[in-house]
C-alpha positions, 0 to 999 in steps of 0.5 A: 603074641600069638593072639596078636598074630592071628587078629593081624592074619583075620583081619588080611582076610576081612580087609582083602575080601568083599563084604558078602564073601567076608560074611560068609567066612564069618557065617562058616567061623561062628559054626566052627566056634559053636562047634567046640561048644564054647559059650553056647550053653551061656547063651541059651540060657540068656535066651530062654530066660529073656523069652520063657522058652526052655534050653532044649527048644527048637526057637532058644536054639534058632536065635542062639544060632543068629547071636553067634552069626551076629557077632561074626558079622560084627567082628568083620566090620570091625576088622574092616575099619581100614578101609571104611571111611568115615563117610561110608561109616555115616552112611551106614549107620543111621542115628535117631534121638540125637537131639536128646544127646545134644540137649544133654551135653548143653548142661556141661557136665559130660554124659554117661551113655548106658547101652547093652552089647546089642548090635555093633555096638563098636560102630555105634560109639564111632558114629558119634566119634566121626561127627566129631562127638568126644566119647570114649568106650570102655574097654576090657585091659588086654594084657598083651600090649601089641593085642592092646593097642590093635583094638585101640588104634582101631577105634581111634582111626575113626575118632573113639578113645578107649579107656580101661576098666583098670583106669576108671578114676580116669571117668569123672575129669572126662565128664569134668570136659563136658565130654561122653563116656558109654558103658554096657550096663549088662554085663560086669567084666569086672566079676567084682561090681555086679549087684542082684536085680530083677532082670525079665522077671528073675534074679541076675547080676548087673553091673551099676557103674554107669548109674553110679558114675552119672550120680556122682558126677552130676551127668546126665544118664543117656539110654543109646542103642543100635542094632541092624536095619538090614544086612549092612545098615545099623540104627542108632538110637538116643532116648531122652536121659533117665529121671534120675532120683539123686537125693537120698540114701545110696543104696534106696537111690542105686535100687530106685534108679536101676528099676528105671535103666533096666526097664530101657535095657530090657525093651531094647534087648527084648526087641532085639534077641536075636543081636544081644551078644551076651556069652556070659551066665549073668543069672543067679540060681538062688 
């Protein structure tokens, strides 16, 4: 309860303030958390992996810094979603690519959308929601049930269902309906799916639940990403679907394929280092 009441108290503050001010509360917040040292060595190390720059350098630092002020930036506009309206919210995030999306919903059998938590990923999946795109999100199950639907009915008041890690069975009648699905493909919440793989030339641990999910349901795999333009605009990208090999054994076909989405996954994070909000170790020291 206490973790409900102290989103319901930030987001008074978020909603109350105009934005500029809102960000500098979410600029001296990060600074705070970075502060008691939390995730902070997590994300160096996913610096300096990426870039081939050591834990102690002065740039793994500079861009550690800027993913933590990312992401209070982010949280801010998602506590904003009270008084965002859905045109404000189009207007805010630009969307290109989108003929790949549409082509691939025209085959009828759902999409998988594949992304990374680069950027306000939130707002991405809503901008579709708004246009009137039936997509759901995957979301970690919070066991408190009024902290639950606090995230819930906040995606919801602009359109974007939520569906549970817990529940995921719940995926393949969604895609039967011909509607979207998008799943993070960098991280596993779950600790219990992640596979080694080479990701910027060393070992780490990714999940392939969204591979697997378009193999077995027939749906196309959709490469969809956003970050900043500038301070207050995003750009959402679509690219055409991944080539997919779907005959053959399934541990060759997982391998195969998984080379094909982390070669997207890595040129988005690449380009956009400093908005990949990735506070988990996901790298293998074997």
């Amino acid at each position: 309860m206490f973790g409900y009441i102290g989103y319901k108290i930030i987001e008074f503050i978020v909603v109350a303030t105009p934005y500029p001010v809102t960000y500098l509360i979410a600029r001296l917040s990060v600074w705070l958390w970075m502060l008691t040292g939390k995730n902070v060595d997590a994300v160096k190390k996913n610096v300096s992996k990426v870039l081939n720059l050591g834990l102690k350098d002065r740039e793994t630092r500079r861009i550690t810094t800027r993913i933590f002020v990312s992401c209070g930036k982010n949280f801010a506009d998602f506590l904003k979603y009270p008084i965002l309206s859905k045109e404000k919210l189009k207007k805010r995030v630009e969307i290109k690519g989108l003929k790949h999306l549409d082509g691939a919903l025209k085959k009828g059998k759902g999409v998988v959308i594949f992304t990374a938590h680069i950027g306000n990923f939130e707002w991405g999946a809503c901008r579709l929601a708004v246009d009137g795109y039936n997509i759901w999100g995957i979301s970690l199950y919070r066991k408190n049930k009024f902290t639950r639907r606090f995230f819930e009915l906040k995606r919801l008041s602009k359109g974007l269902k939520t569906l549970y890690i817990n529940k995921i069975l719940n995926i393949f009648k969604i895609l039967k309906s011909n509607e979207i699905v998008a799943i993070p493909s960098d991280w596993d919440p779950t600790g219990q799916a992640a596979r080694p793989f080479e990701f910027f030339g060393k070992t780490a641990y990714l999940p392939t639940g969204a591979l697997q999910i378009a193999l077995k349901s027939g749906a196309p795999l959709i490469p969809g990403f956003i970050h900043r333009k500038d301070k207050y605009n995003h750009l959402l990208t679509f690219e055409n679907p991944i080539d997919l090999i779907r005959e053959g054994d399934k541990d060759l076909l997982i391998a195969g394929n998984m080379k094909k989405v982390i070669k997207v996954m890595e040129k988005y994070i690449r380009d956009n280092i400093c908005e990949w909000e990735m506070f988990h170790d996901i790298w293998s020291e074997k």
